[in-house]
N, C-alpha and C positions, 0 to 999 in steps of 0.2 A: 621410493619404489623398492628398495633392497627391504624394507619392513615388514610392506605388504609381502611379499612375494616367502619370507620366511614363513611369517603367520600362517600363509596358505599353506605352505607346506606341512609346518605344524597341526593344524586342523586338519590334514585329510590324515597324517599320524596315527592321529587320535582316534579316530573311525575303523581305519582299518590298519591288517599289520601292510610290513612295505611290501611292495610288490617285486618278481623277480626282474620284471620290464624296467624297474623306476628308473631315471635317469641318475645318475650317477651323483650330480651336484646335489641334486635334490635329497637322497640317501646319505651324503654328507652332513647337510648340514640339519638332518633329524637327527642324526646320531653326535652332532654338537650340542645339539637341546638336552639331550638324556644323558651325555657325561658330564655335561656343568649343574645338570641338574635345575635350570630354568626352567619355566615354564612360560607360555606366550605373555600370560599376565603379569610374570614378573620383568621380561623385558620389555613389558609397554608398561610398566610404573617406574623403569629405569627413564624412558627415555620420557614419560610426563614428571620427572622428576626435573629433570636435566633442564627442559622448556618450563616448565616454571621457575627455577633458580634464575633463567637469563631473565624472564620477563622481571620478576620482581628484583633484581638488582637493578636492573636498566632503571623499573620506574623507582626503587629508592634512589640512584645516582641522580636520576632526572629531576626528581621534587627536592633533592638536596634534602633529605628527610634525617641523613646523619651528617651534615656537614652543614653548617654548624652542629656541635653536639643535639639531640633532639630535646624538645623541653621534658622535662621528667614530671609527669604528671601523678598524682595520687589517684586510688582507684580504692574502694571499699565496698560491700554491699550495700545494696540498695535499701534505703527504709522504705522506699513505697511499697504499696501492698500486690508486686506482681512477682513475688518470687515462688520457688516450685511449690507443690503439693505438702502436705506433711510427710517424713517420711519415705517422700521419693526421690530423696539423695542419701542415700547411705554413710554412717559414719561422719567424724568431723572433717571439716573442710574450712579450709583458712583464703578470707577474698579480701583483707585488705593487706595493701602494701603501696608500690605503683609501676611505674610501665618497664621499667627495670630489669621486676622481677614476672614478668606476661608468660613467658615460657611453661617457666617454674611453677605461677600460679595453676596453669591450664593443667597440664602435665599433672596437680596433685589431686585435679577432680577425679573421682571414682570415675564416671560414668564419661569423663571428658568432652561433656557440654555446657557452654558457657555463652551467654545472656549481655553484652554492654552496651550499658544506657547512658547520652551524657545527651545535656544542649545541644543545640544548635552551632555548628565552629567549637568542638568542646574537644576533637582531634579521633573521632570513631573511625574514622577509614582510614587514617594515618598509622594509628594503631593497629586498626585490621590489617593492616598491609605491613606495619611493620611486624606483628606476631605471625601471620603468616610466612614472613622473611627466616624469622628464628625459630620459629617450628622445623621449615625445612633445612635448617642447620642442622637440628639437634634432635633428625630425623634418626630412627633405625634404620638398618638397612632391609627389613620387613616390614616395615610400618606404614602405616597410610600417608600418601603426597599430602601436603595441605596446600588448596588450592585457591585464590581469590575468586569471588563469585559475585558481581555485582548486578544486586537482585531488582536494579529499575526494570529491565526488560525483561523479567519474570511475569507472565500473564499467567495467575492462577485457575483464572475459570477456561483457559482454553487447553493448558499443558500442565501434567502432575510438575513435582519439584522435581523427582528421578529423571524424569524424561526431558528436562528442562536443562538438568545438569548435562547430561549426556549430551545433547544440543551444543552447548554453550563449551564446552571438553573440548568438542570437534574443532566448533570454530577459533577457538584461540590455538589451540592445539593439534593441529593438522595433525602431526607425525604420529599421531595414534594408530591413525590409518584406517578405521571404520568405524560404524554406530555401533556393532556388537560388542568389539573389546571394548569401547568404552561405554556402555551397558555394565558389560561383567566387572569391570572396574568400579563403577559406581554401586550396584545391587552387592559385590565382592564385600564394598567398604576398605575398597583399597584406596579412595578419596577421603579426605577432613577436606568437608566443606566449611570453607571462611567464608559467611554469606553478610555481606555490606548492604547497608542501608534498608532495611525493610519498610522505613517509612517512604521512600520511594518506591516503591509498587504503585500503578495504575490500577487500581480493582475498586470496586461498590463498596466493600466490605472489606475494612478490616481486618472484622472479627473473622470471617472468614476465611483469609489469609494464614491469620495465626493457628486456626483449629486445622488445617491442610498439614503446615508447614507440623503440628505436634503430632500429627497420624504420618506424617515422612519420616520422621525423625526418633525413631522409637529408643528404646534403651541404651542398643547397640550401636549405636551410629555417633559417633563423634561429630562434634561442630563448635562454629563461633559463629556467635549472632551480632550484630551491629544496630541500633533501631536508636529514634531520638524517645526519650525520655517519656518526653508528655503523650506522644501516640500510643507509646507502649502502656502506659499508665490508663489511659482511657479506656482502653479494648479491654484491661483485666478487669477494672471497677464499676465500668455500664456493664457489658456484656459477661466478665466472669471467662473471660479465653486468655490463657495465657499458654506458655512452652511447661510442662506439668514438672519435667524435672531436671529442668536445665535452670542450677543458680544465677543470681545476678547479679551485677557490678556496675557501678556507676564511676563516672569520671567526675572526681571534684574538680573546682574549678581552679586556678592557677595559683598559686601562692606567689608571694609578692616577691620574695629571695627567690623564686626560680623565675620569675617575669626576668629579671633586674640582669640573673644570672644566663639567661637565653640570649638576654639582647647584647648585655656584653660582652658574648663570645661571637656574637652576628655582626658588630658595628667595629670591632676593635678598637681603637685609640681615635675613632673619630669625632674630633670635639664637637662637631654638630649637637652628636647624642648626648655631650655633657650634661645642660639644664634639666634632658625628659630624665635620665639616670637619678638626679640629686634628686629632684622631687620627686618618684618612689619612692626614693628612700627617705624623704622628708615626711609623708602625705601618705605611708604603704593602706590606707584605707580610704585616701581622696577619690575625686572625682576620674581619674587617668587611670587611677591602677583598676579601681573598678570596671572599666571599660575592657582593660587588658587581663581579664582572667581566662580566657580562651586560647589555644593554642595559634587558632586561626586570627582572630585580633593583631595578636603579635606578631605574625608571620605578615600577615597584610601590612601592619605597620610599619615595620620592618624595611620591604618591598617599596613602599609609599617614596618614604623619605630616601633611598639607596642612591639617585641622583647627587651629584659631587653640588648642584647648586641651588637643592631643597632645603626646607628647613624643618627639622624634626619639634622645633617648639608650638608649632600651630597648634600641638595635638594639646599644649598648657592651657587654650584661650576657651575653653569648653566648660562649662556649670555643671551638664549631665551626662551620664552614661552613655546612654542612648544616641546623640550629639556627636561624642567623639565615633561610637561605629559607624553611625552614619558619614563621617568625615574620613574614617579610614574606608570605606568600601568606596568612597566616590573618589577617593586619593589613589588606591591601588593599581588602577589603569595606567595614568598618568605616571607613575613609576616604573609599571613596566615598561611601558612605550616609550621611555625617554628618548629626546631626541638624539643623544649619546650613540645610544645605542644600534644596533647593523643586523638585519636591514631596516630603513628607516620607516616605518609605517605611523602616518600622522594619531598621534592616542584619538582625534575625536573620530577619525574613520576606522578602527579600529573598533571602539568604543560600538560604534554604529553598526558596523559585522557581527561581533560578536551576540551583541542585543538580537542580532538575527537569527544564531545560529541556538541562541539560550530561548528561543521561543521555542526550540522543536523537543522531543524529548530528552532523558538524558544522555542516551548514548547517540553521537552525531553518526547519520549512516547517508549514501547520496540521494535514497530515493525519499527521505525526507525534506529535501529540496522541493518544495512543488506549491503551485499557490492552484487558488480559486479561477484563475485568469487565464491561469494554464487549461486546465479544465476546459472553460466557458472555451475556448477560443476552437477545440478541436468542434464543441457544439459549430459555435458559426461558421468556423467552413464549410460543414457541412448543410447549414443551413444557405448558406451563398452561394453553395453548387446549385442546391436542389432550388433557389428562387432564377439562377441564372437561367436554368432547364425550362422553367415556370417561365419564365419572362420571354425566352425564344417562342413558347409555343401560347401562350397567352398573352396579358400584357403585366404592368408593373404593379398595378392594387394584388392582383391575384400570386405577383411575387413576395410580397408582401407578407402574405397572408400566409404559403407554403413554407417561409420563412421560420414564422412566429409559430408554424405549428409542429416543424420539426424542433425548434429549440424547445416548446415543451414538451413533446413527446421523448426529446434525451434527456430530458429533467426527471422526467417518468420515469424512462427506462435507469436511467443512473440508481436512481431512490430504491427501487422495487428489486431490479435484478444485480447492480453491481455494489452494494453500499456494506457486505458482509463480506462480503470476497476476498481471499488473501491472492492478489496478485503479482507478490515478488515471491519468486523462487531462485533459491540456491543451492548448487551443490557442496558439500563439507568445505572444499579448497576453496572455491569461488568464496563462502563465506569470512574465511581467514584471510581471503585478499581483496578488499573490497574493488579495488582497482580492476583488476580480473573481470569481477563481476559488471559494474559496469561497461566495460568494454564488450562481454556478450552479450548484453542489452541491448549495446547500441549496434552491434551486427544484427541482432533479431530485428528490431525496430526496423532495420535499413531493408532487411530481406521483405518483413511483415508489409510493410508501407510499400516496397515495391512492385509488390505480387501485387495485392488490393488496387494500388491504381493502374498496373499493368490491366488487369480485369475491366475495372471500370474506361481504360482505355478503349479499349478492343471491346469491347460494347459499344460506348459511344461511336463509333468508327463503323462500325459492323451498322449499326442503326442508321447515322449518314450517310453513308454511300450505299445501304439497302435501296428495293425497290419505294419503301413507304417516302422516301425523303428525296434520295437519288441526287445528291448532292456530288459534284467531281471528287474525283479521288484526294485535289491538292486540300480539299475545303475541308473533307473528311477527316483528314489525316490534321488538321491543326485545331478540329475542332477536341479529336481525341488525346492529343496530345493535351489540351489544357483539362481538360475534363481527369484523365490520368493524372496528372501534376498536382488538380484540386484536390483531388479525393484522395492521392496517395500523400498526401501534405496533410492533410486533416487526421489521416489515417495513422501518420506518424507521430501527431503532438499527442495523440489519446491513447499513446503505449506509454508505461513508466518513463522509458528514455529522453522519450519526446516531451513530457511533462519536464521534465526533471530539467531539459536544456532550455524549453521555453522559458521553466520561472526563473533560472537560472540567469538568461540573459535578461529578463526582467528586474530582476534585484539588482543586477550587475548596473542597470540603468537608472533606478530608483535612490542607487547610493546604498543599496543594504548589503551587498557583498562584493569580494573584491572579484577580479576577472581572475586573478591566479587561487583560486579558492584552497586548492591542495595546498600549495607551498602557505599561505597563511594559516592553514590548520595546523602545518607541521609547524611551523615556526611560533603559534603560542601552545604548542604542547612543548618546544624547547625553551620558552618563559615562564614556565609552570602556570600558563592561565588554566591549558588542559591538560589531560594526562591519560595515557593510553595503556589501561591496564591490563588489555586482550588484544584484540583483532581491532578495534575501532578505538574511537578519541572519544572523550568526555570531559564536560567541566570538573576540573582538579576539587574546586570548592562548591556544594549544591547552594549556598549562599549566596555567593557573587553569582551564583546563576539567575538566582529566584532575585537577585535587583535588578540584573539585566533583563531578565525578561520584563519584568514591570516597565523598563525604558521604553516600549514599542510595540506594534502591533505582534498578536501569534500569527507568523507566515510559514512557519515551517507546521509540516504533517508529522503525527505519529501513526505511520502506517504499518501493518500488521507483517508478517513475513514468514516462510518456511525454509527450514535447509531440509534437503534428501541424499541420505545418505549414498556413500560410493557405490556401493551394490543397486542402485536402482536403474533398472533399466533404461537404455537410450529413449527408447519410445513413449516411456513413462515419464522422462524426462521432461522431453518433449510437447506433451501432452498437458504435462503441469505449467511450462512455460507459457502455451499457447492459448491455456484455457481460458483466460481472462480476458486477453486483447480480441481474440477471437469471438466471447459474449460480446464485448463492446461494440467490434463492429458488427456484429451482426442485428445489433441492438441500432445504430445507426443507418446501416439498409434497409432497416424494417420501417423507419420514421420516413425514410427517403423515398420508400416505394412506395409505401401504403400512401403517402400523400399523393406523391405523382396520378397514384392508380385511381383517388377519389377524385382528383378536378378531372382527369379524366374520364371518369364514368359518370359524375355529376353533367358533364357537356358534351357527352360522344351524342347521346338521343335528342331530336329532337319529333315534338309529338302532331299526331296529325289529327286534324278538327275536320267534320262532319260537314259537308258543303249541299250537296244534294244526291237524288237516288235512293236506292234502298238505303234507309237508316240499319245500322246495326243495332244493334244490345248489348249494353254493359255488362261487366261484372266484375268478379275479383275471383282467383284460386287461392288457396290458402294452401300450403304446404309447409310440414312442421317434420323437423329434426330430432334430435338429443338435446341438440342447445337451442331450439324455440322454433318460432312459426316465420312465415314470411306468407307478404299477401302479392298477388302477382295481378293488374288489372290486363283486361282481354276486354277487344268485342269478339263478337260475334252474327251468326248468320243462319238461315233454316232456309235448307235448297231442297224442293219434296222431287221423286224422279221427273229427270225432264227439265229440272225449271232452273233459275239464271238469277242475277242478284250482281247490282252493278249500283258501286257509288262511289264521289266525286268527294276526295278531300282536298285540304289547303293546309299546307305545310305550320303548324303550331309559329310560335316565338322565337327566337334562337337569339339568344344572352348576346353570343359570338357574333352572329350572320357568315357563320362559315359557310362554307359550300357544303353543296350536298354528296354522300359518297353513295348510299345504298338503304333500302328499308333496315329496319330492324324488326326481332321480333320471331315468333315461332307459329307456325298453324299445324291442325290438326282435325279431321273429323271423327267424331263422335255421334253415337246414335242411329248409326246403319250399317250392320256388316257388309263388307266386299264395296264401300261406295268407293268413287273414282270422282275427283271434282278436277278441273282447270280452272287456275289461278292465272289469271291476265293482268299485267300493271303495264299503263301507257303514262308517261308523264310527258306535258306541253317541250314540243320540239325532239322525240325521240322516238325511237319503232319502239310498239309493246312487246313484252316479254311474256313466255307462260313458260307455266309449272304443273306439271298434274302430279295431283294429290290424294294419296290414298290410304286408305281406313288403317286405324290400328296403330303406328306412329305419329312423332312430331316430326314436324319439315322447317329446317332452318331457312332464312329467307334473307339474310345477311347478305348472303354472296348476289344479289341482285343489284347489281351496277345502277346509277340513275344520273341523270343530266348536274350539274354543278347546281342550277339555278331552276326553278318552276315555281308558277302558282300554283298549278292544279296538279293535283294526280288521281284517275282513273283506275279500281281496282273492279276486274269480271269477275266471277265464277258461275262456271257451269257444270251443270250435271254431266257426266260422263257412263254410268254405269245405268243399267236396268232396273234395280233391285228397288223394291216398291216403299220403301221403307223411307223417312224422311229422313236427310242428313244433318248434322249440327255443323257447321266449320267456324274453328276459335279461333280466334289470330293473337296471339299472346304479346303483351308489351308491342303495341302497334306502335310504330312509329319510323324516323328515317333517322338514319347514321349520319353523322357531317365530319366531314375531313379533318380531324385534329392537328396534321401537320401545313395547313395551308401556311400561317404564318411563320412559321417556319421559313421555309421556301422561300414569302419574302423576305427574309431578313438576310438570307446566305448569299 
């Protein structure tokens, strides 16, 4: 807070001179800025200096990356054909040596961009992480931070690399204090971006990737690039895309006196290691050294056999290369997890976690937690509500049916309106803490879900104890209660939150994660399975990832995500939070209503057939929209002045055999100005009812009450006016209402 609060004062400085009013502190500590001679940028590249020195000590301490001494690996230019442009590296330059001397190499490029390519486990991010370590040792005190940047979660077709950086700044590094200073820091090039792994990018296109990242990255901009070998190679020789004039360096693979010499400062005097030591040095071109030319190999191996009651000769009994990695990546677990070791976590359930967490992508975040199951299930509550509604007032086929037509209608709506949507929002701090984050999730979820079935309560509530239903208060009140509970329950699993705790307790039950999932992540990022280079955890090794994923099904999501900067509005905030769960459900009421609305409009009419008397006349209206026509059927009638017109229907079909509530339908006369007709309706066992009807409008005829039960109904009209002129009278969608809520009733 003491940061921010400088900064600001600095920036209004800057604007204008100080004012006579200004507060005194505030006048301090400007005129601290302009005697030391600081500038805002310079003390937020002190203090992103400060926050990267801990983070990258921590994670060298943590991966043990110099203790044992690190392997010393050789590094020379590349001979494949993806080095810069002709020409567009100035003067000579000198790339082989090895990791030794990284500093020293980078440090003698002109343009101080550098290109390393190695295998697969060849030690690219170990190096990136350690040059990044000894850049910021042998930092100027004006010189640009260097920064680790691990480019899996780089989306280039949605965010430049500038804007990605500044992103990624924030969240690992709070204490910046906003998106602008670090903007101006990154656009400044007061950042060396160390950018890891570019073969981990998500994107269509390679090639594309690399032609973004050579239009980011122009003369002036220092960097380190990390990429495996063969991806890089591909993109330059199909396509012709490479970084135009950023050299390139490749990682040879391990020599057999530095194998022999790693492991004997890793194992000390322990004679296990005796036999694998003699034959290296027996065999420095057999089948075991060949295997162990990687830096990762040997660290795994290492790792494997570190048990006091393993045995390091198994890795003798192997023919081929290939065999023995395969033998150390499936050993490397089982060594971490030794039973020795505190806390005890069994290796095959271990094994079985982590296979889970290595399906998502590579950086573990919590709202990747979420299955397909999760999903479906907010679908069927909601689908169970609206068959429960169907079922009280219908019966159970037609539950059924409103069922199966709300789950595809959210199949629909899912597909069409939510399937591009970035629904997690964080703000800078929240993103640096994910913990934070989720816990305001789960207050929104809890408020979100309570409102929704608060609503849906007092609806239901409101609807039973209204006049249509008139149900007691005690009946009312538990009918809304469950109704509130369902929908505010469905309402909760289809938020991030709620996803994330449902699939959670899912896995937790399946056997695919543990019930303390934090405390297991932390504790194999303190066994170096993972490593937490920023704000979040990820696989230390993308190898042992890419087997474990292969162990099991993909359950975890790579879901898309935004941070918003400090500066945005509460409301805006808000607004971003909300926007998502909010389509959902409304995407969900809309499948709930609209069904409810059609079984009942499909069965509120019932139609009435022609028994005796004046016959009427058919026909249809036709009225048409913007968006189309609709045909509306009518009879009809011709009353000349004077004259009368009376005829006897019988109640059509009814699917239901509800009772009867009231005609439906609309009249009107047409073809006589100023006529005046009386409409008379008697049905068997009730006093008739009139209505007079006159010229020029339609007359609703709804509100006409009628007996539960009849055969017959009796409809007169008579002429009422003078006017010499013959009348039409239409009676539109003839027919009679039937009580929708009788079944109801009995069922309460």
């Amino acid at each position: 807070m003491a940061w921010r609060r400088r900064s600001d004062v600095v920036a209004r400085f800057e604007k204008q001179s100080v004012a006579e009013n200004r507060v005194g502190g505030d006048v301090a500590l400007v005129q601290q800025v302009i005697v030391d001679g600081r500038s805002p940028e310079d003390r937020a590249v002190r203090l992103l200096a400060e926050s990267v020195d801990r983070q990258l000590s921590a994670e060298v301490q943590r991966q043990q990356l110099e203790r044992p001494a690190p392997i010393v690996l050789r590094v020379r230019e590349t001979e494949r054909p993806v080095g810069p442009l002709p020409g567009a590296v100035s003067g000579e330059v000198r790339l082989d040596g090895d990791t030794t001397r990284m500093v020293d190499l980078f440090q003698g490029l002109p343009d101080r961009q550098l290109v390393i390519l190695g295998e697969p486990g060849a030690g690219k991010s170990v190096q990136a992480t350690l040059l990044a370590h000894g850049l910021l040792r042998a930092r100027e005190p004006d010189g640009p931070v260097p920064v680790l940047f691990q480019m899996s979660s780089w989306r280039p077709h949605t965010m430049p690399l500038e804007a990605w950086m500044e992103k990624r700044l924030l969240e690992d590094h709070p204490l910046l204090g906003d998106q602008e200073m670090a903007r101006r820091l990154v656009q400044g090039r007061r950042v060396l971006p160390v950018l890891d792994g570019l073969d981990e990018i998500t994107a269509e296109s390679f090639r594309d990737v690399i032609m973004k990242l050579d239009q980011a990255l122009d003369r002036g901009t220092p960097f380190v690039l990390t990429c495996r070998a063969k991806q890089y190679e591909d993109a330059a020789v199909e396509f012709g895309q490479r970084l135009t004039r950023a050299p390139v360096i490749e990682i040879e693979p391990v020599q057999g006196d530095d194998a022999i010499r790693y492991l004997e400062g890793a194992v000390g005097d322990d004679e296990r290691w005796r036999p694998v030591l003699d034959h290296l040095r027996a065999e420095p071109g057999g089948t075991l050294a060949e295997a162990l030319t990687t830096p990762l190999m040997l660290f795994l191996a290492r790792v494997a056999y570190s048990a006091p009651g393993s045995d390091p000769r198994a890795l003798l009994s192997f023919t081929d290369p290939a065999d023995v990695e395969n033998h150390v990546l499936e050993a490397y677990l089982p060594g971490v997890y030794a039973e020795y070791l505190y806390p005890r976590y069994p290796e095959r359930k271990a094994r079985r976690w982590l296979a889970t967490l290595a399906s998502g992508p590579r950086e573990i975040r919590w709202w990747n937690v979420s299955s397909r199951s999760a999903e479906f299930a907010s679908w069927l509550l909601y689908a169970l509500g609206t068959a429960w509604i169907v079922w009280l007032g219908w019966n159970i086929w037609f539950a059924i049916m409103a069922a199966v037509a709300v789950l595809v209608a959210n199949g629909w709506f899912h597909v069409g309106l939510l399937l591009d949507k970035v629904e997690i929002v964080a703000t800078e701090r929240e993103a640096a803490d994910p913990r934070s984050h989720l816990r305001r999730y789960g207050l929104f979820a809890a408020l979100f879900s309570g409102v929704s079935g608060a609503a849906v309560g007092a609806a239901m509530g409101a609807w039973f104890g209204g006049a249509s239903i008139d149900a007691d208060s005690a009946t009312a009140r538990g009918y809304a209660l469950a109704a509130g509970l369902l929908f505010g329950t469905a309402t909760l699993i289809s938020t991030a939150w709620g996803r994330y705790l449902l699939a959670r307790c899912e896995f937790v039950l399946r056997g695919r994660l543990p019930v303390r999932l934090g405390a297991f992540i932390k504790d194999a990022g303190e066994r170096g399975v993972l490593r937490r280079p920023g704000s979040v955890y990820q696989f230390r090794h993308a190898r042992v990832q890419d087997v474990l994923r292969a162990e099991g099904p993909a359950l975890l999501d790579d879901e898309p995500y935004t941070v918003l900067p400090p500066g945005t509005p509460r409301a805006r905030q808000t607004a971003k939070l909300i926007a998502v769960p909010s389509l959902r459900l409304f995407a969900h009421a809309c499948t709930v209503g609209v069904t409810l609305a059609v079984l009942g409009g499909v069965f509120a009419q019932v139609g009435v057939d022609f028994e005796s008397g004046v016959k009427p006349r058919g026909g249809t209206n036709t009225y048409c929209l913007k968006d189309g026509c609709a045909n509306v059927d009518y009879l009809s009638w011709s009353l000349p002045r004077g004259g009368s017109a009376t005829t006897v229907f019988r109640p059509g079909s009814s699917f239901r055999n509800a009772p009867f509530d009231g005609l439906d339908g609309q009249v009107r006369i047409s073809g006589c100005d100023d006529a005046e007709i009386s409409m008379e309706v008697r049905a068997e066992g009730s006093s008739p009812r009139r209505r007079t009807i006159t010229e020029g409008r339609w007359h609703g005829v709804r509100d006409w009450p009628l007996p539960a039960s009849f055969e017959h109904l009796t409809v007169t009209f008579r002429r009422l006016d003078t006017m010499p002129c013959t009348a039409r009278l239409v009676w539109e969608r003839a027919g009679l209402t039937t009580n929708q809520y009788f079944q109801i009733k009995e069922r309460l």
